[in-house]
N, C-alpha and C positions, 0 to 999 in steps of 0.2 A: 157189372161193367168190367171189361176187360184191366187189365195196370196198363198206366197209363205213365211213359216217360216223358216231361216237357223239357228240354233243352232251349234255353234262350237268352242270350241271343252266344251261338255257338262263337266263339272267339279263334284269335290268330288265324283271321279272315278278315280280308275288304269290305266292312260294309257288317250287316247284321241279318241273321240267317235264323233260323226259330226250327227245328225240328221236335215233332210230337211220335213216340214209338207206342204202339202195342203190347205187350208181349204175352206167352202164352204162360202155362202152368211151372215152364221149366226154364223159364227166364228167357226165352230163346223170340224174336222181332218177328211177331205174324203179321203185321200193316206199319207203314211206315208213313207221314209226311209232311213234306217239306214248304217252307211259308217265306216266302219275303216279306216283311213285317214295314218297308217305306217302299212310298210310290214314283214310281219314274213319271217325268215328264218332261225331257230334255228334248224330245222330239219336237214340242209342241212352242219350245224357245228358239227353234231353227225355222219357222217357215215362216216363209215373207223375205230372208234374208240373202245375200249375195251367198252362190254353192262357195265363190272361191273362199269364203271366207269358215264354212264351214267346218273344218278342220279341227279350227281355234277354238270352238265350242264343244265339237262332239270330243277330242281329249279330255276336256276337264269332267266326261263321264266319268275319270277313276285317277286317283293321282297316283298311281302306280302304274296304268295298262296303258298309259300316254300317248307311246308311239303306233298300238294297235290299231287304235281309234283311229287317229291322225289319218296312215296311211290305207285302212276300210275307206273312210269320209274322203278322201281326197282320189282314190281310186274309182269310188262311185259317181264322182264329179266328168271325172275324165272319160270313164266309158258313158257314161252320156252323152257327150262333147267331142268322142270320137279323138280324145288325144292321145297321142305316143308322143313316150318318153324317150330322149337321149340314153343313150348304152351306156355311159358312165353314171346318167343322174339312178337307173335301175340297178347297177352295182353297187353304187352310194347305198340303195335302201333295203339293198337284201343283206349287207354290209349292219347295218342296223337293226333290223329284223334279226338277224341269228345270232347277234349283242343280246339284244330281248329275251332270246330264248334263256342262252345261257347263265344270264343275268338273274332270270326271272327263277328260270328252275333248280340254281343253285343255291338263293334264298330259299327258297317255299321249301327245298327238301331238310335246311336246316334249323331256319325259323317261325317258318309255320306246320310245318310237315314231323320232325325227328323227335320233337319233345314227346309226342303220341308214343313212340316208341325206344327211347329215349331218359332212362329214371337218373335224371341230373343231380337229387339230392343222394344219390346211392353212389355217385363217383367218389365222394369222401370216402369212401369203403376200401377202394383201389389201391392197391402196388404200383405205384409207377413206374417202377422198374418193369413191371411185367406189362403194361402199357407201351411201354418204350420197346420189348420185344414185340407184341404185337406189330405196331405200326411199322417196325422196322423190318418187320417178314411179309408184309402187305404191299409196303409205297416206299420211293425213294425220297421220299417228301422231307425237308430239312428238319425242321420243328418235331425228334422227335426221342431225343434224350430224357432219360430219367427226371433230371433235372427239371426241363422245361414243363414237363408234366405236374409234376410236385408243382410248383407255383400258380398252376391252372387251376389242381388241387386246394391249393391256401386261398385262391381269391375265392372259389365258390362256398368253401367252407366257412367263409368269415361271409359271405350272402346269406347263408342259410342261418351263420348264429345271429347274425342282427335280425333277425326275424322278418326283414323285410325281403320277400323273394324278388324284388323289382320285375327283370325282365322272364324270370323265370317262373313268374306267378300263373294262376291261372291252369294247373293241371294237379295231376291224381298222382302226386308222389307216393310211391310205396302200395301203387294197386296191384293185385296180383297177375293181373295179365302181362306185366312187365318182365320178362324173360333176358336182359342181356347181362353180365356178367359185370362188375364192377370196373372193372378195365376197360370194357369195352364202351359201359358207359362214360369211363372218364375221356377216352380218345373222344367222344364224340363230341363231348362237352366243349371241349379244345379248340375243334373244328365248326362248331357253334360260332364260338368268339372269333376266329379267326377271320369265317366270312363276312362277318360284320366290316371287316377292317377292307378286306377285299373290293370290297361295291366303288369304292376310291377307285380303284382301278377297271372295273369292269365299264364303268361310265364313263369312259372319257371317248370313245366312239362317238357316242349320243352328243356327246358335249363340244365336240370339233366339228361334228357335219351339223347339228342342232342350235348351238350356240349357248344350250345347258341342259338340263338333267335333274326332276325329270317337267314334260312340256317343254323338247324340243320346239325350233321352230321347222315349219312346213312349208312345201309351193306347189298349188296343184301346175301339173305342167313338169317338174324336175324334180329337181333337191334347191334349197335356197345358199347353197355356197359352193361357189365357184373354185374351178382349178384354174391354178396358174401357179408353176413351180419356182418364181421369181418373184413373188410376190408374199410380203407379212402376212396379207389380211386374206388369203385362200387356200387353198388346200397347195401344201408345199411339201419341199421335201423333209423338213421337220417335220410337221404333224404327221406325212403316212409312217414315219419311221416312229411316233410315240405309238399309232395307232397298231402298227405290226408290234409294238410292245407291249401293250395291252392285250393282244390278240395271244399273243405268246404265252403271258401270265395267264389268261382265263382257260389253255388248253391242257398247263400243267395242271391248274387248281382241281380241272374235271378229271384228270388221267390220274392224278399221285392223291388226291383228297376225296371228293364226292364218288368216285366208281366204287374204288378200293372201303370207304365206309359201308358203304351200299352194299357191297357184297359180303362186307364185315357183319351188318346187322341183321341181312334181311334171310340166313341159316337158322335164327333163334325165332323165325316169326314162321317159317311154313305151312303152319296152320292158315296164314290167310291167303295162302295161294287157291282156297275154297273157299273163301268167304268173300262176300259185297260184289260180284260179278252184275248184277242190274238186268240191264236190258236185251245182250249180245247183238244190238242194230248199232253201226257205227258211220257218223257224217266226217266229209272233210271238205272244206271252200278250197282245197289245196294253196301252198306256197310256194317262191322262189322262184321265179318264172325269169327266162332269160333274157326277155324282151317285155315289156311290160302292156302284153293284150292279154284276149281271151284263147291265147292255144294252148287251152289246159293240159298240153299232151309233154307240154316243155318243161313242167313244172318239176321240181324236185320233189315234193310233197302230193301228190294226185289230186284233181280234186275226183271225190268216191264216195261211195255207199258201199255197206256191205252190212246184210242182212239175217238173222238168226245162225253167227259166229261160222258163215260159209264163204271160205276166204277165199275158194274155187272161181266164187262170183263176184267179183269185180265189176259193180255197176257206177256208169255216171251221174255223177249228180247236175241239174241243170236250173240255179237257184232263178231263173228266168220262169219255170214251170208253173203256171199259175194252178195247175191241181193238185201239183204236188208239193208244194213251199207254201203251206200254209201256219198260220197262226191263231189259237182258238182262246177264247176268254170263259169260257165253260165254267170253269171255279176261280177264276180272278175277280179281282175287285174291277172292274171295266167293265163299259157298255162298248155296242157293237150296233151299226144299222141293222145289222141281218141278222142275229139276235146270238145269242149264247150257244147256239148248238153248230153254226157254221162257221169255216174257219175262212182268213181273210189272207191273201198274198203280202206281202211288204209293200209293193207298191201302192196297193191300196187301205194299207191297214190304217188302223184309227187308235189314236190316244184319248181315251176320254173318263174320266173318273168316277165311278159310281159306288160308292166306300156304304155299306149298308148291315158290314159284319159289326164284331163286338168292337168299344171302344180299351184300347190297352188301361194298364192290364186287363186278362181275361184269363179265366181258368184255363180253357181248351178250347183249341181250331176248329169251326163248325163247319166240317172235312164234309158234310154233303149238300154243304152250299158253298157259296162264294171265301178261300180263304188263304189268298195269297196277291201280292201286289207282280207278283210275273205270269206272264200269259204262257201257254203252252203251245211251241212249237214243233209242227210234226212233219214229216218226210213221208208223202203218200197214207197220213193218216197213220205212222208207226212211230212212237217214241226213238230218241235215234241218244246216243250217247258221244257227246264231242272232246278234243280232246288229246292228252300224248300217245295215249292207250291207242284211242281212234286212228289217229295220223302212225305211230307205230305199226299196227297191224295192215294199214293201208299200203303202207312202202314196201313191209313183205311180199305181200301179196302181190303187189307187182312186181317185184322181182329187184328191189333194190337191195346189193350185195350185202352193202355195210350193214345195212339193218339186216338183214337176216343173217348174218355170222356175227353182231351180236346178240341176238336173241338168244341165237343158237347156244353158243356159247354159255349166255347166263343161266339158259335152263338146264345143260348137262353140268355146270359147275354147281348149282343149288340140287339138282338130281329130281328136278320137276319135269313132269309133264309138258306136254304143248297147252293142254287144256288150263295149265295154271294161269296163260294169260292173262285169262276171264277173271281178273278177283283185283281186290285192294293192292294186293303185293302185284300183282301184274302192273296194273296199274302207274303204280309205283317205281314199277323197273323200267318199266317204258319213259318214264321222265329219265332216268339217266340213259336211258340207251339213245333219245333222242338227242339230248345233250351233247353227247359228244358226236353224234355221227353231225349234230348243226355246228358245232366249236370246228370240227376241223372242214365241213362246210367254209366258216368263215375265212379264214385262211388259205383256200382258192379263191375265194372271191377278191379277196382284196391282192394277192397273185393278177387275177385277172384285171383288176382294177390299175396296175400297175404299169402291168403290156397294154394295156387299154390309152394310159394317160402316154407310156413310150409310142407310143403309135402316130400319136396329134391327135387321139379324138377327145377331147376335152370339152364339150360342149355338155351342160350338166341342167337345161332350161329351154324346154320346146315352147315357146310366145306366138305362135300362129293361130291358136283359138284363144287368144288371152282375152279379148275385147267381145262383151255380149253381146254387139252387133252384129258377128260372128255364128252367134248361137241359132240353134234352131228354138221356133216361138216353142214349142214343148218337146223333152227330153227324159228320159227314164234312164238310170242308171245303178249299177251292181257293184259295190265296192267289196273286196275281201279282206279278211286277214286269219291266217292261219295263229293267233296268238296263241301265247303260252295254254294257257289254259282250253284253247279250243276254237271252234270254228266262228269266226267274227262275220258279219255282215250289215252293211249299208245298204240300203235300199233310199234310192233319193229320185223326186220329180221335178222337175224344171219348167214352170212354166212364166214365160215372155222374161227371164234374166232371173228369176228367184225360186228359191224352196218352195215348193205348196203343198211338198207332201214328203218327211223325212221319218223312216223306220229303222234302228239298226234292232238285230236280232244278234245275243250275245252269248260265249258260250256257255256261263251262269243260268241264263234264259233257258238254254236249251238242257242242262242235265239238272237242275233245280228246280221243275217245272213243277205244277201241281197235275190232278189230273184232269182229263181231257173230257170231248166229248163221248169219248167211248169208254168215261170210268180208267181211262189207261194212265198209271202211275210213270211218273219222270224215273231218269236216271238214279238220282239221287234215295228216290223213294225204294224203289227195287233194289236197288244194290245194299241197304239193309234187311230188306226180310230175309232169316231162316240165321241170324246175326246172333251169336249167343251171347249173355250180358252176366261176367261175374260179379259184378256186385251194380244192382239197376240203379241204387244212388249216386255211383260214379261211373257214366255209363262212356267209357273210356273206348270201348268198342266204337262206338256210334263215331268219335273224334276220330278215332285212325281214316274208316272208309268216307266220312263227308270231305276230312281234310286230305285223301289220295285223288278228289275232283281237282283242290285248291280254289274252293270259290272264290268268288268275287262278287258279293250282292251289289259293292257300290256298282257295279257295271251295267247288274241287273233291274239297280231298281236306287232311285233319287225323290227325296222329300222337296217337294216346291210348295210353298204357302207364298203367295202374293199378297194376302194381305197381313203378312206375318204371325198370324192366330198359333196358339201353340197345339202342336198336333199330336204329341201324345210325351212320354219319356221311356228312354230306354236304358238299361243300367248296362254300366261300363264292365262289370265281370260279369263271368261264367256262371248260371243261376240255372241247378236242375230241381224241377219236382216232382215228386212219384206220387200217384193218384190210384 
């Protein structure tokens, strides 16, 4: 029998993820895959129920992806219902939306993402003084005297001698695939702590148009808070002036902090501008739409396909497609009326539980049966990978400037290829390239939201189809969302005023898939084979490329026991075994 790596449940991720590797003679990931280890059933808690209220439930899929959800669930309400939204209530959420981005990708690159690459107990090692040059030949960023550095220094130093690594636990200090320089790892360490401090600020958008942070609140129909610039309790000219303040801070934090790291760390790593590439098929539900219908042509983000890394081919995606948007449970733990080898559209998909693998613990995944709580969703039958990478390469391709003069950019400053794209470090680079070209997004928008409010149009709550008598006895609808992590989808049925049939498809779902009915391995799964592993009991490899996805199982997959029975245990650290 092959060696055999068990990763479980992989950590500094949403939720609990289990990856099983292969490897050959030479250490190096010949099969790969991936398991959601809890079962979703959040679907099957929404029907029966009023769509407008839908929102409030399908957020609490993930208490981090909040306003994803929200506005997928609440988009899928409205294109059933045939409603348009007020010009300002859609500036309100694109407004928020590219908050999200920035918010989201600024964390995950520092706190879920940098530690991978990142040896925080090896910044004790560091010169500060020579730290303090670095930063100071990279960013104009304040924080970045010898001094201040030194005391970054003494606080993790006295982490590391108390023996308790708290927040820094949970990784392969001192494994040899760690390549940054002691300065370099002490700047980042710095900037570790700092964003933490940051999220104060980046949330207060969420929190003026929402009412908090995070489970906002929602209105299918608009945004649920009114303008009126004379007034306490609405949007005035106080809050947009905190709001353009907050916008301000989050575009320096990306331009003087997170790019300038990025380009600081990711010269010592281009080895993986070839490694964890996957699938090269890329989906996007596209974003940012100027008017809030289906003219996907408005979009800032496209929505697109693009198929075996042919970026020539710009094709549409039409999540309406009933042959081509389907869903397959092939090696999921689900039954299906039509059975295991045919795949089912959203609209008519089925949640139903049929658990017949091993009870936890278990040695190993019985990979040629049923062995994952996420069904595998496919694009005309092809594994499709979603995502910053995805929506990145997508915008090029159309022809949008910004992103392509940074791209551009970043690969003749690292001295890569085009083809490096394709890998973990593309990947990678793609979360800050999109970063900033949504950061200063943000800041026309609310520009616009400005001349919008000078104008008189203030109206932020379309109530014309608000009353289900209104409705038609049955309705189908498509909710999007381009979130952080990748292409979100609602799929909702309406019949005589209620749910009877709610799918959302997430983009966890779609690049942590297992495999299909044609044996075809997920995102996740591919983009480690051919992976080489310096040491297979710290397989520190395997963490860089699953965490350059940034999962989110809670998205993808939720424990429901009704009658409260205990359904298995899962342990809180990082647990590998080699077989």
């Amino acid at each position: 029998m092959a060696q055999r790596i068990v990763v479980d449940p992989i950590t500094r991720i949403e939720g609990h993820l289990r990856i099983e590797a292969e490897l050959d003679e030479a250490n190096k990931i010949k099969n790969a895959y991936s398991s959601g280890t809890m079962v979703r059933g959040i679907e099957i808690i929404l029907q029966g129920r009023d769509p407008r209220d839908a929102w409030a439930f399908a957020q609490r899929t993930c208490g981090v992806c909040t306003t994803v959800h929200s506005y997928a669930s609440i988009r899928s309400v409205e294109d059933a219902l045939k409603i348009q939204i007020p010009k300002a209530a859609n500036l309100i959420r694109n407004l928020m939306i590219a908050q999200q981005y920035v918010h989201d990708h600024v964390m995950h690159f520092y706190h879920l993402h940098a530690l991978d690459w990142v040896d925080v107990v090896n910044a004790i090692q560091a010169d500060p003084a020579e730290t303090s040059r670095i930063q100071q030949s990279i960013s104009p960023w304040g924080n970045s005297s010898p001094g201040y550095f030194k005391d970054v220094q003494n606080k993790v130093k006295a982490i590391v001698d108390s023996g308790q690594l708290s927040i820094f636990a949970n990784a392969y200090w001192g494994h040899p695939a760690y390549k940054l320089p002691p300065e370099i790892n002490l700047l980042a360490t710095a900037h570790y702590l700092e964003a933490l401090d940051a999220q104060r600020t980046f949330t207060k958008i969420h929190t003026i148009f929402g009412g908090k942070n995070p489970h906002p609140n929602f209105l299918v129909g608009g945004v649920p808070f009114p303008i009126d610039l004379n007034s306490d309790t609405a949007l005035n000219a106080e809050r947009l002036s905190i709001i353009k303040d907050s916008i301000d801070r989050m575009i320096q934090f990306v331009d003087q902090v997170y790019i300038p790291d990025l380009m600081a760390i990711a010269p010592y790593y281009l080895d993986y501008a070839g490694i964890g590439e996957g699938l090269g098929n890329f989906l996007t539900w596209g974003e940012f739409p100027d008017t809030d219908n289906n003219d996907t042509s408005k979009f800032l983000v496209p929505r697109a396909i693009i198929t075996g890394r042919d970026l020539s081919n710009l094709q549409v995606a039409d999540p309406r497609d009933f042959d081509k948007m389907k869903e397959f449970a092939t090696h999921s733990w689900y039954e299906q009326t039509v059975g295991d080898k045919e795949g089912l559209h959203p609209w008519k998909g089925e949640t139903k539980f049929n658990y017949t693998g091993p009870k936890p613990p278990y040695e190993h995944l019985e990979v040629e049966q049923k062995y994952s709580w996420l069904k595998a969703p496919r694009w005309a039958e092809v594994p499709m990978e979603v995502g910053p990478l995805a929506r990145v390469l997508v915008m090029y391709a159309s022809g949008h400037k910004q992103t392509q003069d940074l791209t551009n950019y970043v690969l003749k400053t690292l001295g890569a290829p085009v083809e490096a794209v394709f890998s973990t470090l593309g990947r990678t680079a793609a979360r800050g390239i999109e970063t900033k070209v949504f950061a200063d997004y943000m800041l026309q928008t609310f520009n616009d939201l400005v001349a919008t409010i000078k104008a008189g149009d203030t109206k932020t709550f379309n109530n014309e189809k608000w009353e289900p008598t209104s409705w038609p006895s049955h309705a189908e609808g498509f909710g999007y969302n381009e979130a952080p992590r990748g292409a979100l989808g609602h799929w909702c049925v309406i019949d005589n005023g209620k749910i009877s049939n709610y799918q959302m498809v997430v983009p966890t779902t779609w690049n942590a898939s297992p495999r299909d009915h044609k044996e075809q391995a997920g995102a996740y799964e591919m983009s480690l084979v051919g992976t080489p592993l310096a040491k297979p009991n710290e397989p520190l490899e395997i963490l860089r490329t699953i965490h350059s996805f940034d999962p989110c199982m809670a998205c993808a997959i939720h424990m429901v026991d009704v009658d409260g029975n205990e359904v298995g245990e899962v342990a809180t650290g990082l647990s590998v075994s080699v077989k």
